[in-house]
N, CA, C and O atoms as a Tripos MOL2 file, in Angstrom:
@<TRIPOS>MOLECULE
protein
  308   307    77     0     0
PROTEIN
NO_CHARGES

@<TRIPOS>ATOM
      1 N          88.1400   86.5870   85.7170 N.3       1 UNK1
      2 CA         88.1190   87.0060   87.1160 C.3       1 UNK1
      3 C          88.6320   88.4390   87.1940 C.2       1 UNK1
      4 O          89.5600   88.7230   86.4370 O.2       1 UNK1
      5 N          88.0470   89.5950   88.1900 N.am      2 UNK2
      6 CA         88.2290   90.3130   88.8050 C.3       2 UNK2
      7 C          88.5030   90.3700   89.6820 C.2       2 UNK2
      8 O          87.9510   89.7350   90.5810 O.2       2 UNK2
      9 N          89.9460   91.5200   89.9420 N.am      3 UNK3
     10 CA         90.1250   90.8290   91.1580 C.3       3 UNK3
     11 C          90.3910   92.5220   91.7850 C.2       3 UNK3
     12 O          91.1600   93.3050   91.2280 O.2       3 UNK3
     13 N          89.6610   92.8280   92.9190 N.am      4 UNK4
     14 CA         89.2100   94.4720   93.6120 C.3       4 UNK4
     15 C          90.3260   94.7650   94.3410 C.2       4 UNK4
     16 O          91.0180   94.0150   95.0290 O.2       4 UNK4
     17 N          90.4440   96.0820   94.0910 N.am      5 UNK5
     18 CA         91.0270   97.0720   95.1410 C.3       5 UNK5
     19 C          90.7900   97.7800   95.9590 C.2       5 UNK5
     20 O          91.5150   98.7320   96.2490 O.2       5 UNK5
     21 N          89.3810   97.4020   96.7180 N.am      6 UNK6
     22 CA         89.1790   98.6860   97.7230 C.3       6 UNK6
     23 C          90.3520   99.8390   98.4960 C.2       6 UNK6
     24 O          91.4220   99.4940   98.9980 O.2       6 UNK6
     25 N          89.9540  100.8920   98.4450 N.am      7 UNK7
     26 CA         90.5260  102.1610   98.8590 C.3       7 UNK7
     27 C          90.1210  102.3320  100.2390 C.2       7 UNK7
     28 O          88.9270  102.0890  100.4180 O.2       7 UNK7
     29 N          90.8540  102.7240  101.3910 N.am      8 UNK8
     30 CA         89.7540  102.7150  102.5640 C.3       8 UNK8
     31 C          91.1660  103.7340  103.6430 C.2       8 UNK8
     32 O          92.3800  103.8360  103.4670 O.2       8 UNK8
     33 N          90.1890  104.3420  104.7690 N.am      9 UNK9
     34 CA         91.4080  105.1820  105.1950 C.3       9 UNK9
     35 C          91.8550  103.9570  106.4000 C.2       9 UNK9
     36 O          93.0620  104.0840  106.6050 O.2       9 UNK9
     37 N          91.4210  103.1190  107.0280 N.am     10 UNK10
     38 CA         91.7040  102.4400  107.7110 C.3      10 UNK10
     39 C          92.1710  100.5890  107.5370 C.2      10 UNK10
     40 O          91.4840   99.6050  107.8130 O.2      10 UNK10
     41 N          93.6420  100.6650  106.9570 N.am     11 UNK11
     42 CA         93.7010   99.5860  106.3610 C.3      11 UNK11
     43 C          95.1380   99.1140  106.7090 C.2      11 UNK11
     44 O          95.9280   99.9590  107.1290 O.2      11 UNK11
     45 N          95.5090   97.8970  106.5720 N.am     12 UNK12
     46 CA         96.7950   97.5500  107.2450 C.3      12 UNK12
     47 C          98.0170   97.1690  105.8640 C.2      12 UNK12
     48 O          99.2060   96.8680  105.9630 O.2      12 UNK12
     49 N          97.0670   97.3460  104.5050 N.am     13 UNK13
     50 CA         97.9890   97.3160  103.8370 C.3      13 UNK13
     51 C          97.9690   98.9200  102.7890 C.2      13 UNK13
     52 O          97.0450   99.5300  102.2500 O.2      13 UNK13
     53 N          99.4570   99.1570  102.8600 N.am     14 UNK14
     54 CA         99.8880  100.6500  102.0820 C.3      14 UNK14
     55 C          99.5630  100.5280  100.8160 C.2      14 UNK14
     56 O          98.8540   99.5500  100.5790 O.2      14 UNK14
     57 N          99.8650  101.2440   99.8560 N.am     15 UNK15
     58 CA         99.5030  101.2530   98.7170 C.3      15 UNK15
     59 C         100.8780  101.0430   98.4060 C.2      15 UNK15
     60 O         100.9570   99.9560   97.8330 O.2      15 UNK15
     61 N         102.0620  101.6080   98.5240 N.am     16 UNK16
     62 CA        103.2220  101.5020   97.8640 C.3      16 UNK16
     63 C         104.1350  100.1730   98.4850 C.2      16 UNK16
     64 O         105.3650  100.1430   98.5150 O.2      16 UNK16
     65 N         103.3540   99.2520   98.8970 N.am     17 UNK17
     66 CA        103.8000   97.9120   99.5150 C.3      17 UNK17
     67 C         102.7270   96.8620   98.8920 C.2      17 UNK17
     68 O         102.8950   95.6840   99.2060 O.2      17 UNK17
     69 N         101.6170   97.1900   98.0200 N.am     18 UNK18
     70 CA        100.8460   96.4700   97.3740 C.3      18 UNK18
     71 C         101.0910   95.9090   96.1190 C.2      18 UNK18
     72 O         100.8560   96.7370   95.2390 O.2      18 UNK18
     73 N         101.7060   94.1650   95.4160 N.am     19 UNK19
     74 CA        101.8390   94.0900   94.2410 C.3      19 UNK19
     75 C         100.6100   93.3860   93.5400 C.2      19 UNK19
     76 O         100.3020   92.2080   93.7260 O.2      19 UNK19
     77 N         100.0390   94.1490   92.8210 N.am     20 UNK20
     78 CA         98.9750   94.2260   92.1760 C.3      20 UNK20
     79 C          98.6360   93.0940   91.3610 C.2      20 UNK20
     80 O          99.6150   92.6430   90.7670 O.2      20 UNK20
     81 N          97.4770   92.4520   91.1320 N.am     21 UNK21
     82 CA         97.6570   90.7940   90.5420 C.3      21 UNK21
     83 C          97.5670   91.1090   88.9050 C.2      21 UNK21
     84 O          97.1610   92.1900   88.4790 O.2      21 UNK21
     85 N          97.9660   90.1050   88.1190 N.am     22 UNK22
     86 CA         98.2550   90.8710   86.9190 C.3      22 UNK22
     87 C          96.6040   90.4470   86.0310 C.2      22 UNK22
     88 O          96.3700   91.0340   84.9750 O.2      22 UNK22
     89 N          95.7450   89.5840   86.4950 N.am     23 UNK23
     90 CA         94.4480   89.8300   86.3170 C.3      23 UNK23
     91 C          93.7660   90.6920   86.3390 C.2      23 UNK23
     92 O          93.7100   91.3930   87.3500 O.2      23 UNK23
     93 N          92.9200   90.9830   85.1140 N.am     24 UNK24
     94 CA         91.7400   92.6020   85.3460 C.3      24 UNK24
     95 C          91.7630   92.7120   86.4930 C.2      24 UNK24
     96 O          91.6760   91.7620   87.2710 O.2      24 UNK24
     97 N          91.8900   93.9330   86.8250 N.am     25 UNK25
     98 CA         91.5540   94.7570   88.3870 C.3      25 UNK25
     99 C          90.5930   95.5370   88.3710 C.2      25 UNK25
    100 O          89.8540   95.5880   87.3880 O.2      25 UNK25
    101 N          90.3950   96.3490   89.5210 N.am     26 UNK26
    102 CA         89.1600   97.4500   89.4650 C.3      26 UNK26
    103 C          89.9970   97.7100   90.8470 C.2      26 UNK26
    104 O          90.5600   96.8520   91.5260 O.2      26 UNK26
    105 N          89.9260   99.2090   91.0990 N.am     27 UNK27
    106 CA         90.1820  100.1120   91.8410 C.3      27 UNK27
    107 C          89.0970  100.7900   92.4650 C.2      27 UNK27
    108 O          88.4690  101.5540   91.7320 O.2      27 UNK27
    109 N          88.6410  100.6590   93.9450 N.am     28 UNK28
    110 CA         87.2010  100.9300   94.3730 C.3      28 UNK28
    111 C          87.3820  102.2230   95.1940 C.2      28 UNK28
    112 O          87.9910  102.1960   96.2640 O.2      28 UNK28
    113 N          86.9640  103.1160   94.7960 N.am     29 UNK29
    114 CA         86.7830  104.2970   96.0500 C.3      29 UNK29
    115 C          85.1330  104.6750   96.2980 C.2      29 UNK29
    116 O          84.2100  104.6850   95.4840 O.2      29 UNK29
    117 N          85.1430  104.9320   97.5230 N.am     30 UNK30
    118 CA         84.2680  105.5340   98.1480 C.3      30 UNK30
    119 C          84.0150  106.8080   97.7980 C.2      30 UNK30
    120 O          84.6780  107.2580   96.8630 O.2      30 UNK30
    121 N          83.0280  107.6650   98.4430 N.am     31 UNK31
    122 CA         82.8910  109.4600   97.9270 C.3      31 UNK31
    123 C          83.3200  109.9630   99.2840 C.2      31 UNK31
    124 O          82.9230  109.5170  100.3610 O.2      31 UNK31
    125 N          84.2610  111.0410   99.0830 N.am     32 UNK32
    126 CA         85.0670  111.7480  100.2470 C.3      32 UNK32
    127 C          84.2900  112.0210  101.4230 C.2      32 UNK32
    128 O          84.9620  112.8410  102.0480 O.2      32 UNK32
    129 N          83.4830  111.8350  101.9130 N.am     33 UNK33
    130 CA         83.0760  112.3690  103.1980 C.3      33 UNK33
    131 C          82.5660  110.9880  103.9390 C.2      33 UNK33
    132 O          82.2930  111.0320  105.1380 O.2      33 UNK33
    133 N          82.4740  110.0570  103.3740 N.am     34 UNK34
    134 CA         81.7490  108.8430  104.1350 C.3      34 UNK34
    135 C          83.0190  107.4190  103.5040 C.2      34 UNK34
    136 O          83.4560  106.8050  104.4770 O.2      34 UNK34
    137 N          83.4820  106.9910  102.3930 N.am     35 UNK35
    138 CA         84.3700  106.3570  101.9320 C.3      35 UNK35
    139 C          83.4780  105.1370  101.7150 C.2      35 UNK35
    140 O          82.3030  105.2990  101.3880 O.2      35 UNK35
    141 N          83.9730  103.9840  101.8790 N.am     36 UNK36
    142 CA         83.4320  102.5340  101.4800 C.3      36 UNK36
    143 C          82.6900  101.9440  102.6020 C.2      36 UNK36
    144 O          83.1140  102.1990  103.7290 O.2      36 UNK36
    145 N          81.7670  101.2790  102.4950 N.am     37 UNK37
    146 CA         81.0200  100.9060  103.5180 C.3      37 UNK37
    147 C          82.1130   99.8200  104.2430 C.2      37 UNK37
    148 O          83.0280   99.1170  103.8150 O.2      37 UNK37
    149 N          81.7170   99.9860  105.1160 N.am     38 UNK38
    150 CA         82.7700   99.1940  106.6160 C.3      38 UNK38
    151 C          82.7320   96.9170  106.4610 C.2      38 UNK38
    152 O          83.3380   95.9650  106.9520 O.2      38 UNK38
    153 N          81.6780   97.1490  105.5310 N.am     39 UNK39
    154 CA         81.6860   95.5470  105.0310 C.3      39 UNK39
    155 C          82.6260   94.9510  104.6070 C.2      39 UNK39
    156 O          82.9500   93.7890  104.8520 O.2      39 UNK39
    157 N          83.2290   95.8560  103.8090 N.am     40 UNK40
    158 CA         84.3370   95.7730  103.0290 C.3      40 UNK40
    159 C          85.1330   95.2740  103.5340 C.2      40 UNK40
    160 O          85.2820   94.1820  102.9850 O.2      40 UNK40
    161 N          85.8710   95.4100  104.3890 N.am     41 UNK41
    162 CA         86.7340   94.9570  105.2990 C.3      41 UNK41
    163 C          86.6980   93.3120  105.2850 C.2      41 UNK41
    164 O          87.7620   92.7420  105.0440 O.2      41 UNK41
    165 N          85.8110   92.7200  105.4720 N.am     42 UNK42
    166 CA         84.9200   91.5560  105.5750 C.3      42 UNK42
    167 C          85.5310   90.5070  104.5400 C.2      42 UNK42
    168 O          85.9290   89.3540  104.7020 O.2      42 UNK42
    169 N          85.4400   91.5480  103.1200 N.am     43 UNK43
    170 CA         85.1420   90.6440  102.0380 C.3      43 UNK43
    171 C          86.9210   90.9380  101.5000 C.2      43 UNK43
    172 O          87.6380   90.0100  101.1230 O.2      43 UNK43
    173 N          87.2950   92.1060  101.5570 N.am     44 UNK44
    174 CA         88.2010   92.4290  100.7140 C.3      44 UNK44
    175 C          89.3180   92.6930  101.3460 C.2      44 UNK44
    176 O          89.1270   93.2160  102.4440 O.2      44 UNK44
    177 N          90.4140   92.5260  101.0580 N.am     45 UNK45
    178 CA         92.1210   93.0980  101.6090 C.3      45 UNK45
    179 C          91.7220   94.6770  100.7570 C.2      45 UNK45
    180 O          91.7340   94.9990   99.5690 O.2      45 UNK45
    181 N          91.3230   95.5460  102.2630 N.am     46 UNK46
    182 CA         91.8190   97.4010  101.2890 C.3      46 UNK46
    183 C          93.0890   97.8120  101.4630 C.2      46 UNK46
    184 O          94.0910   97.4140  102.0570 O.2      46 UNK46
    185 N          92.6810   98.9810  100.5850 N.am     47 UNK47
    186 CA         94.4040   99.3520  100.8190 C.3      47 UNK47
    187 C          93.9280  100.7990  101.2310 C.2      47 UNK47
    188 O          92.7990  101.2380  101.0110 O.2      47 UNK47
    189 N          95.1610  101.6130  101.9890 N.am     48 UNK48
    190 CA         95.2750  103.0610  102.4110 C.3      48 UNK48
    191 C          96.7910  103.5110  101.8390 C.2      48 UNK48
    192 O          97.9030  102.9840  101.8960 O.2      48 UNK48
    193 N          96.2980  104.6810  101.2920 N.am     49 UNK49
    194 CA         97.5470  105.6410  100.6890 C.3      49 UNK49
    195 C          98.0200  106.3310  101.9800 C.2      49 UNK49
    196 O          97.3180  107.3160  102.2090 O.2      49 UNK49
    197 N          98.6650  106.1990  102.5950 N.am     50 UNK50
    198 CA         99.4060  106.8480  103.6750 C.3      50 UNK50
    199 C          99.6330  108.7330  103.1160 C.2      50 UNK50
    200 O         100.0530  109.2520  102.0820 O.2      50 UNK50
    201 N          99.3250  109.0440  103.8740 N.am     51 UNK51
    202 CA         99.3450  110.3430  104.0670 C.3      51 UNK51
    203 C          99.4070  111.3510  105.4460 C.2      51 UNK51
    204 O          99.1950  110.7470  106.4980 O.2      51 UNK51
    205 N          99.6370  112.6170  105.5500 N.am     52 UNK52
    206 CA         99.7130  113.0250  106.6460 C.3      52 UNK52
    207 C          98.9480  112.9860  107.7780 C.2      52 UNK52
    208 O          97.7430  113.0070  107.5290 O.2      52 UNK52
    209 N          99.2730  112.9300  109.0970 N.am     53 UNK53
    210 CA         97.8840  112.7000  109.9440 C.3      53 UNK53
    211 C          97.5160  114.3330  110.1160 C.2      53 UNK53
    212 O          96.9690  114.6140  111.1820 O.2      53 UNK53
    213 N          97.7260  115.2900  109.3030 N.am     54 UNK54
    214 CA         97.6230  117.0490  109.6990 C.3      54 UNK54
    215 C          96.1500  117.0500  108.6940 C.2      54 UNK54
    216 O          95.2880  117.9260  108.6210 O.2      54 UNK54
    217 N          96.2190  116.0550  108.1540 N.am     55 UNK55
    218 CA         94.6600  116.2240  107.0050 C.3      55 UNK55
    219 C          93.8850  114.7050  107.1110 C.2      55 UNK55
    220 O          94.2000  113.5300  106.9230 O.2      55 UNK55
    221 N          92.5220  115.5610  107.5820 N.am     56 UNK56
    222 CA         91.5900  113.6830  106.9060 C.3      56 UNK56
    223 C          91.5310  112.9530  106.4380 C.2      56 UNK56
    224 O          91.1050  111.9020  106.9160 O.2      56 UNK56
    225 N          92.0880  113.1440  104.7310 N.am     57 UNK57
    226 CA         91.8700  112.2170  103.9020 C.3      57 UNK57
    227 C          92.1130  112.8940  103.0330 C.2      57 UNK57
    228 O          92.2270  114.1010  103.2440 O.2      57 UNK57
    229 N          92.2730  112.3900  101.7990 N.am     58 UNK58
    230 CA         92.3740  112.4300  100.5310 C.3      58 UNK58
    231 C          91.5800  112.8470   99.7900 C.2      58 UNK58
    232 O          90.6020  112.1000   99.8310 O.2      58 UNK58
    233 N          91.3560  114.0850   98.7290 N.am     59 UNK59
    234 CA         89.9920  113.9770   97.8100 C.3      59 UNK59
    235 C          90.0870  113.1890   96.7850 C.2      59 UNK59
    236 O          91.1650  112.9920   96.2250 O.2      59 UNK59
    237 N          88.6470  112.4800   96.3040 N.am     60 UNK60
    238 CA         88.7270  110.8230   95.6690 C.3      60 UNK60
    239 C          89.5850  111.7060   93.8410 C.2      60 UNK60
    240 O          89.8010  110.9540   92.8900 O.2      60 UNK60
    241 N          89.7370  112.4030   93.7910 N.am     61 UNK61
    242 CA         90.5600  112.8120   92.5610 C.3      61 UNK61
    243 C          91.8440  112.5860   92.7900 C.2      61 UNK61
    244 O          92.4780  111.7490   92.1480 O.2      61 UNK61
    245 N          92.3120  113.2550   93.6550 N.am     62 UNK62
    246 CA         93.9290  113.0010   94.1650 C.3      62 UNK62
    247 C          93.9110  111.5020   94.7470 C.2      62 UNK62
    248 O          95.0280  111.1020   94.4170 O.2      62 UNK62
    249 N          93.3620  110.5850   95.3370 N.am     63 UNK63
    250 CA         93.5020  109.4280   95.7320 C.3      63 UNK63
    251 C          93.4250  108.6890   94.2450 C.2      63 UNK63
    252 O          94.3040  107.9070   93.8810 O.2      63 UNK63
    253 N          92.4010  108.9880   93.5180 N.am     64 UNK64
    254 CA         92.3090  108.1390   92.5440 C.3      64 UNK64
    255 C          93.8420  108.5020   91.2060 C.2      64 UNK64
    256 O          94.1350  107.5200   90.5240 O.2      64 UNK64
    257 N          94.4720  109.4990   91.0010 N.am     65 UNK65
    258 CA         95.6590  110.1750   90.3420 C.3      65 UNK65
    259 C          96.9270  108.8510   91.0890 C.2      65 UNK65
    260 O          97.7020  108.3140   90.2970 O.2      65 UNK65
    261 N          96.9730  108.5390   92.3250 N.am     66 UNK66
    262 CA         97.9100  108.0080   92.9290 C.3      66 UNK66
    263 C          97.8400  106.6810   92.7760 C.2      66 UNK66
    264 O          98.7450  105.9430   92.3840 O.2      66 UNK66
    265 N          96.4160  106.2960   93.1900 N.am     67 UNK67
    266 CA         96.4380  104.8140   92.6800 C.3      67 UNK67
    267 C          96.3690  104.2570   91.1390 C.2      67 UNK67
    268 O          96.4200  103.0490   90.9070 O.2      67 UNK67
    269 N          96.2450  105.2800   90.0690 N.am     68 UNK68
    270 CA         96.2680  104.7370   89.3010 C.3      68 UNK68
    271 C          97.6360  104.8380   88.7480 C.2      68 UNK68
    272 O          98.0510  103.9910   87.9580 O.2      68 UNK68
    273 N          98.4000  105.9100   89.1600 N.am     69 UNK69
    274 CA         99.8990  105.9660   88.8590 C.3      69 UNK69
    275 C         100.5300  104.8390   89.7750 C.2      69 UNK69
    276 O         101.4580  104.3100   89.1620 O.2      69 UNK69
    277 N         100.4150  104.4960   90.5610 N.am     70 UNK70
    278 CA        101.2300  103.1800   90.9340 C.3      70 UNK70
    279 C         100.8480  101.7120   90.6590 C.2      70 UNK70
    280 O         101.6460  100.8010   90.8800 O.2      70 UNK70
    281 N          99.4710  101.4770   90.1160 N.am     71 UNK71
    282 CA         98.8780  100.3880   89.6800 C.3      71 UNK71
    283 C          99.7630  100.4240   87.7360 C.2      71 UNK71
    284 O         100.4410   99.5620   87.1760 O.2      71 UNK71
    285 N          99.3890  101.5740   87.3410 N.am     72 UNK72
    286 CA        100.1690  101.5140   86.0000 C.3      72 UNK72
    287 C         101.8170  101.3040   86.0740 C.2      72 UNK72
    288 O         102.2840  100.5750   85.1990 O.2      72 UNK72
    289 N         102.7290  101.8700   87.0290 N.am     73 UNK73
    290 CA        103.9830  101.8800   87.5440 C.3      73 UNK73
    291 C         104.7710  100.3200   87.4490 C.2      73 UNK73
    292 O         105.9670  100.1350   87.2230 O.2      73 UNK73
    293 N         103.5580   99.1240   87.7320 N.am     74 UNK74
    294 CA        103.8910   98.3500   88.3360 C.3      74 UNK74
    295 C         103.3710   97.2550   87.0460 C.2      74 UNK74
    296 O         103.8580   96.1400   86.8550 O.2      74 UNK74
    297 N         102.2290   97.9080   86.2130 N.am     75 UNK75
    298 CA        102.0190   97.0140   85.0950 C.3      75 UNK75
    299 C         102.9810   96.8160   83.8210 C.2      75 UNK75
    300 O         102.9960   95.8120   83.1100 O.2      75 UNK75
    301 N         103.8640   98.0800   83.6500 N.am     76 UNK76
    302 CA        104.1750   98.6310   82.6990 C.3      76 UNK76
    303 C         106.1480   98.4310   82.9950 C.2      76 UNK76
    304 O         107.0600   98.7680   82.2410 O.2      76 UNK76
    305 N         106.1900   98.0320   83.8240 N.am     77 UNK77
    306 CA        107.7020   97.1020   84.3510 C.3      77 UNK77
    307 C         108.3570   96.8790   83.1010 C.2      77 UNK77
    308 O         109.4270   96.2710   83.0650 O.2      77 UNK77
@<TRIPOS>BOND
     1     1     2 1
     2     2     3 1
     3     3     4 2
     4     3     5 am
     5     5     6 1
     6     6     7 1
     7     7     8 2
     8     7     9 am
     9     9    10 1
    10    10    11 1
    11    11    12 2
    12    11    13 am
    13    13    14 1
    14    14    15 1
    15    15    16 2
    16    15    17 am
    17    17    18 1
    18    18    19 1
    19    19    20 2
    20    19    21 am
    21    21    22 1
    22    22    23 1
    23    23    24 2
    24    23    25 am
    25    25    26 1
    26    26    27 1
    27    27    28 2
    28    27    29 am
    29    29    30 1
    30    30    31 1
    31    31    32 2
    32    31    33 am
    33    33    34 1
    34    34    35 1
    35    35    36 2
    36    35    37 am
    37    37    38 1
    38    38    39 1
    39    39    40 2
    40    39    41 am
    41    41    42 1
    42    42    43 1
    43    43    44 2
    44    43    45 am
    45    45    46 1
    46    46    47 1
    47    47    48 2
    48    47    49 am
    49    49    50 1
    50    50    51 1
    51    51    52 2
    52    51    53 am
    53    53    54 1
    54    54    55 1
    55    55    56 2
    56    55    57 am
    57    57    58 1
    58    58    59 1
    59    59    60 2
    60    59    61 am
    61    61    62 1
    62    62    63 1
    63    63    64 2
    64    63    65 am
    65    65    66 1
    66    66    67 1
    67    67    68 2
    68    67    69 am
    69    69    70 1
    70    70    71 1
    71    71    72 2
    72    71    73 am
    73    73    74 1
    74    74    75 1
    75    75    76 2
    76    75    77 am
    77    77    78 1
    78    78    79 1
    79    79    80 2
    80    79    81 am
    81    81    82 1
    82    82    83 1
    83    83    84 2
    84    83    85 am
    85    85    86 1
    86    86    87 1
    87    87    88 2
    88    87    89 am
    89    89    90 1
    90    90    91 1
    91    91    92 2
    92    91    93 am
    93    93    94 1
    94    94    95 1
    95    95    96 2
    96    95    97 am
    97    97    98 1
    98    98    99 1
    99    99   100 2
   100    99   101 am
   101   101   102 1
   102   102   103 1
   103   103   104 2
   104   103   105 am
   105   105   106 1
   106   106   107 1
   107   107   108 2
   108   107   109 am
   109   109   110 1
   110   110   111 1
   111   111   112 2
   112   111   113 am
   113   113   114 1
   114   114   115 1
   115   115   116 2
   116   115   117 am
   117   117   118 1
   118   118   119 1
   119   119   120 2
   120   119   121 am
   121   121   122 1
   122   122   123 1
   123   123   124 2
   124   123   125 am
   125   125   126 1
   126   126   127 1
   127   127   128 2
   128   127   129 am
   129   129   130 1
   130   130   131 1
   131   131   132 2
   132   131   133 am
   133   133   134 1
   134   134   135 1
   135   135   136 2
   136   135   137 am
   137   137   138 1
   138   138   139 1
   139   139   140 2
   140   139   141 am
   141   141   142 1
   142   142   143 1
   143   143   144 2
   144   143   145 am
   145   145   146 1
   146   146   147 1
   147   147   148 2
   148   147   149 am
   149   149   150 1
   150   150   151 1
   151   151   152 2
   152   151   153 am
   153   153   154 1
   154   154   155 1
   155   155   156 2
   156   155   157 am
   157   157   158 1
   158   158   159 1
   159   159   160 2
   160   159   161 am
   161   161   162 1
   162   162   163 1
   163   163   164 2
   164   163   165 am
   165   165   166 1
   166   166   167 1
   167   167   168 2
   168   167   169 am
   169   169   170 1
   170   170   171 1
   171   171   172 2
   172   171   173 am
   173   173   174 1
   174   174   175 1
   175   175   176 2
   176   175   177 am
   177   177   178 1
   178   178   179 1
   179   179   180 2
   180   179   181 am
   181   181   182 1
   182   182   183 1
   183   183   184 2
   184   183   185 am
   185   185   186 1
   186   186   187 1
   187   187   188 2
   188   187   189 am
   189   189   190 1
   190   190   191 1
   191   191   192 2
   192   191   193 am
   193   193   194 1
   194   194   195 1
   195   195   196 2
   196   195   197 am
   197   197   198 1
   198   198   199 1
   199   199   200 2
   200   199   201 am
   201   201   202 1
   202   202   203 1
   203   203   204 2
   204   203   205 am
   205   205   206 1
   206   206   207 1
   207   207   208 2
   208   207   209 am
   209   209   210 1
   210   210   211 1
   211   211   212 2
   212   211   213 am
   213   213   214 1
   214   214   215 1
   215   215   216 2
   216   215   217 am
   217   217   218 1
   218   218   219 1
   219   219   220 2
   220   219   221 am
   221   221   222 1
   222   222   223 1
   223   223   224 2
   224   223   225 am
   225   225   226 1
   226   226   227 1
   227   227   228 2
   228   227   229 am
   229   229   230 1
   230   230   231 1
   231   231   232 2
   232   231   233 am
   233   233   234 1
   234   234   235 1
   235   235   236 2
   236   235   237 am
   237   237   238 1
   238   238   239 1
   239   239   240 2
   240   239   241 am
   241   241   242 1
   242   242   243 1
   243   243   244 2
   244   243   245 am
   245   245   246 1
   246   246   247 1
   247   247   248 2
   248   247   249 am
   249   249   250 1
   250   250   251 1
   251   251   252 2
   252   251   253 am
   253   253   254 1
   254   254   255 1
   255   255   256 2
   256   255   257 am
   257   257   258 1
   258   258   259 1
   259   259   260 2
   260   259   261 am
   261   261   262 1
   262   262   263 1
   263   263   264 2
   264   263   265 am
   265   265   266 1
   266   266   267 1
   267   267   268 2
   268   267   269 am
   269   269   270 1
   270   270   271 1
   271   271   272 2
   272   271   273 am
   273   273   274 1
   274   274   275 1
   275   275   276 2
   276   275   277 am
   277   277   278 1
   278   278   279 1
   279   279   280 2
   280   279   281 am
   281   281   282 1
   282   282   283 1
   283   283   284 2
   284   283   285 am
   285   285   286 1
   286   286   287 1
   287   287   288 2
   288   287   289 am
   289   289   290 1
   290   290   291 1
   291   291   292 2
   292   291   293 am
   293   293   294 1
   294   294   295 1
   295   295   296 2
   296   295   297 am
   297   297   298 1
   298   298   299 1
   299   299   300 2
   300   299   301 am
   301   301   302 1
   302   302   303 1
   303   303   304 2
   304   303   305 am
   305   305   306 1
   306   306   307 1
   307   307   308 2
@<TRIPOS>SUBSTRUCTURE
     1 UNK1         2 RESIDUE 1 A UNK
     2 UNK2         6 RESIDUE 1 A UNK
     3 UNK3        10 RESIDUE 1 A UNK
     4 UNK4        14 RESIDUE 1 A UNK
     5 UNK5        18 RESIDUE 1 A UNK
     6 UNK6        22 RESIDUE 1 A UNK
     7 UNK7        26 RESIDUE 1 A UNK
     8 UNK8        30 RESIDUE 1 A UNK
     9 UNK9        34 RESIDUE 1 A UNK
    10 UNK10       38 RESIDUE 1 A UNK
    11 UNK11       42 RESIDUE 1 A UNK
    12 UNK12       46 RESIDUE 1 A UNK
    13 UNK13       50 RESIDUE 1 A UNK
    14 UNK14       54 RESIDUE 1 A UNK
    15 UNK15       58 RESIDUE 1 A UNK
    16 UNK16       62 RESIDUE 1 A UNK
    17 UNK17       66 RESIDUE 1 A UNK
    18 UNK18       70 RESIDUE 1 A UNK
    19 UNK19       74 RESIDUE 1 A UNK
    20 UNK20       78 RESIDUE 1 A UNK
    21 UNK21       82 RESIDUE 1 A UNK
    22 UNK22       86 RESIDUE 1 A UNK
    23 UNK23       90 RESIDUE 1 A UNK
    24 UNK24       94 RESIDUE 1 A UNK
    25 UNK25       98 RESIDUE 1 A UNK
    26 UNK26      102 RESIDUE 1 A UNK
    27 UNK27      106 RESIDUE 1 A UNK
    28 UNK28      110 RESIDUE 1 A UNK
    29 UNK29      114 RESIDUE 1 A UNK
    30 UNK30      118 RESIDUE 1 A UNK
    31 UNK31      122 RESIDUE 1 A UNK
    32 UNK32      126 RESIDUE 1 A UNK
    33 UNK33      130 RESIDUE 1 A UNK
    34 UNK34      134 RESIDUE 1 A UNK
    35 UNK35      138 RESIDUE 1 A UNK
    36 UNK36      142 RESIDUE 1 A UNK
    37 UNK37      146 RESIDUE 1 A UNK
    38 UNK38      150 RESIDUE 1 A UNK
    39 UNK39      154 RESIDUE 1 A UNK
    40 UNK40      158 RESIDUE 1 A UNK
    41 UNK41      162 RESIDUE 1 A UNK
    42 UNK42      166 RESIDUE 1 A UNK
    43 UNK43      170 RESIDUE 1 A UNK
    44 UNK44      174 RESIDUE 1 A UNK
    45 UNK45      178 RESIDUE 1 A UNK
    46 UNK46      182 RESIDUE 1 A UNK
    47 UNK47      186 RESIDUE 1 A UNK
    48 UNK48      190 RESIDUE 1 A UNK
    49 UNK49      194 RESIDUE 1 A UNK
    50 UNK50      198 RESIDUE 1 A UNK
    51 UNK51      202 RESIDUE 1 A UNK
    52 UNK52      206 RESIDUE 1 A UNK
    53 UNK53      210 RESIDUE 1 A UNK
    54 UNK54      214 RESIDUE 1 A UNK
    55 UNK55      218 RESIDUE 1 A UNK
    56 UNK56      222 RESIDUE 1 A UNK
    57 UNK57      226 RESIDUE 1 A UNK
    58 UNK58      230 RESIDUE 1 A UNK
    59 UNK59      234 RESIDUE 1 A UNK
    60 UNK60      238 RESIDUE 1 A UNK
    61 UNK61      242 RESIDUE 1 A UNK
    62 UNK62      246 RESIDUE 1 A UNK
    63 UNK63      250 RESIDUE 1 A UNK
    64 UNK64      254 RESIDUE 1 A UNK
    65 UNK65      258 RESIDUE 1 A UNK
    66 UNK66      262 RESIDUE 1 A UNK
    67 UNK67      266 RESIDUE 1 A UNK
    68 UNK68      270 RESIDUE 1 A UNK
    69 UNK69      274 RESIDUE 1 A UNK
    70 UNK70      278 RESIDUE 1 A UNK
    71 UNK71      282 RESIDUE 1 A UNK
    72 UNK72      286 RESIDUE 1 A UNK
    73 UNK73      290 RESIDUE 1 A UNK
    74 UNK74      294 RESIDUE 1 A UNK
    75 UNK75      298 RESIDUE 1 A UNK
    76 UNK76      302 RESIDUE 1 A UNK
    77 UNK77      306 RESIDUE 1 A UNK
């Protein structure tokens, strides 16, 4: 089993309040100007990296640098 991480800017759970299941994961981002299709929501618990409200969003390099430093943070205990 896989078990997903959608990335999404509109989400009720943080990233640094997320404990990660210790089953293969996958970390899902969208491409910076449009993000993950809105289905998602539907199927998956996303998560949002909290950041300033002075900027849009995140570019998927720097989003992806953060989530993978706190997904490793948390494996590596």
């Amino acid at each position: 089993k896989n078990h997903l991480y959608p990335f999404m800017l509109h989400s009720k759970y943080e990233l640094t309040n997320i404990e990660f299941a210790s089953e293969p994961s996958s970390l899902v981002f969208g491409n910076e100007s449009s993000g993950l299709d809105e289905n998602i929501y539907a199927k998956f618990d996303s998560i949002v990296i909290k950041h300033s409200n002075d900027i849009d969003s995140l570019n998927i390099t720097n989003a992806a640098s953060i989530a993978l430093y706190e997904f490793n943070k948390q494996r590596n205990k």
